[in-house]
C-alpha positions as CSV (number, residue, x, y, z in Angstrom):
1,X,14.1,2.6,-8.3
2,X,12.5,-0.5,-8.1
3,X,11.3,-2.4,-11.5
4,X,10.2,-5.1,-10.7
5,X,8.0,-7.2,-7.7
6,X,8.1,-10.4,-6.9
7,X,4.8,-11.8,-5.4
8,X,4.2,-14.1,-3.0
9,X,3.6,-16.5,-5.5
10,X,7.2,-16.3,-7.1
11,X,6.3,-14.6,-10.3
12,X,7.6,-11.5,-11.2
13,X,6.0,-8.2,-12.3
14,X,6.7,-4.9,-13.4
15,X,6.4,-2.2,-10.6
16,X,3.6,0.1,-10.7
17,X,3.1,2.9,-8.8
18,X,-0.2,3.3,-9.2
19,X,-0.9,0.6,-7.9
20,X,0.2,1.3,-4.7
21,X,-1.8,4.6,-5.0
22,X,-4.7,2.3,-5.9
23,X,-4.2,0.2,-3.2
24,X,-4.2,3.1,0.0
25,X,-6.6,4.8,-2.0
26,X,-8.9,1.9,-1.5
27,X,-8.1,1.9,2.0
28,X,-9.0,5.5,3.0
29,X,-12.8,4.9,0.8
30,X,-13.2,1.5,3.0
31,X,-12.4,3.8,6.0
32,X,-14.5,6.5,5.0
33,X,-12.4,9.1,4.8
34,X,-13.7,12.3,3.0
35,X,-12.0,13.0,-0.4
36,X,-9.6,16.0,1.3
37,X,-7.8,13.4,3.9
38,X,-7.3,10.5,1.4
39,X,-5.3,12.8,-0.8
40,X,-3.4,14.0,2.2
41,X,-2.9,10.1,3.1
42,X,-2.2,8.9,-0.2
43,X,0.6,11.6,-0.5
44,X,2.1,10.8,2.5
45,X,2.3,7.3,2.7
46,X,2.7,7.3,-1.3
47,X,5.8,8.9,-0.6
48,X,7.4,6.4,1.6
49,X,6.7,3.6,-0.2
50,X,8.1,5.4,-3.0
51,X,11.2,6.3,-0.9
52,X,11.9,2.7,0.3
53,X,11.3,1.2,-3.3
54,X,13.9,4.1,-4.5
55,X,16.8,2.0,-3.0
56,X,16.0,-1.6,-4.4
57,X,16.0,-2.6,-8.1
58,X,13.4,-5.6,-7.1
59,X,11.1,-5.2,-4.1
60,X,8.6,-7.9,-2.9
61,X,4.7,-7.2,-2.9
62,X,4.8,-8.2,1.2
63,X,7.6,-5.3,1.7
64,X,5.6,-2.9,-0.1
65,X,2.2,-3.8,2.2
66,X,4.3,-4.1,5.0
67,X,5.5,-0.6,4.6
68,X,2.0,0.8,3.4
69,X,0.4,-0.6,6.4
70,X,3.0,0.4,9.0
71,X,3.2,4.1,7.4
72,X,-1.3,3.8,7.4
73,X,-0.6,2.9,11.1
74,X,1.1,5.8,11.9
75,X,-0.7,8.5,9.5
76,X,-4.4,7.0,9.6
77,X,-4.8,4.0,12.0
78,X,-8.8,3.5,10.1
79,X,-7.5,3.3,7.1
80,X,-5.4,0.4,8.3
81,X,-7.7,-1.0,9.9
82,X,-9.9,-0.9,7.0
83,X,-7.0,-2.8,4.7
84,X,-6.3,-5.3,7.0
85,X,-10.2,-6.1,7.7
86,X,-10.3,-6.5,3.9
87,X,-7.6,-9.1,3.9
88,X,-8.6,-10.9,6.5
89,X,-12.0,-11.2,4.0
90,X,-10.2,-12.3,1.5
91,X,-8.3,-14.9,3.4
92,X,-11.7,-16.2,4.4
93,X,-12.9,-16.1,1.1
């Protein structure tokens, strides 16, 4: 499994996990999913992150919100939606 990330930036951290639970979960709120489908779309897209970081000792932060977003794409398009209106605030920032 995965240890560490590399961020865009270059520097290296460990890998969390719950980060990446953190960061869907954030998602589904911004999308305003109830509490019943967020945990159903944290598992699920949780999981495949999980599953692609599995096969790589170092993993970089745009693979795992590339994956997060294609996987929200395909389980719950708002919640997608929701992350990348967020980023596109932040770029704007």
């Amino acid at each position: 499994m995965a240890t560490e990330v590399i961020k865009k930036d270059g520097v290296r951290e460990p890998f969390d996990p719950q980060k990446v639970k953190n960061g869907i979960t954030a998602a589904c709120a911004e999308a305003g999913l109830d509490e019943e489908r967020t945990n159903q779309v944290v598992e699920e897209v949780y999981m495949a992150v999980m599953a692609m970081a599995d096969s790589l000792p170092v993993v970089e932060a745009k693979s795992i919100k590339e994956k997060i977003l294609s996987e929200l794409d395909r389980v719950e398009p708002l919640a997608s939606a929701a992350w990348r209106k967020h980023e596109a605030g932040k770029s704007q920032g």
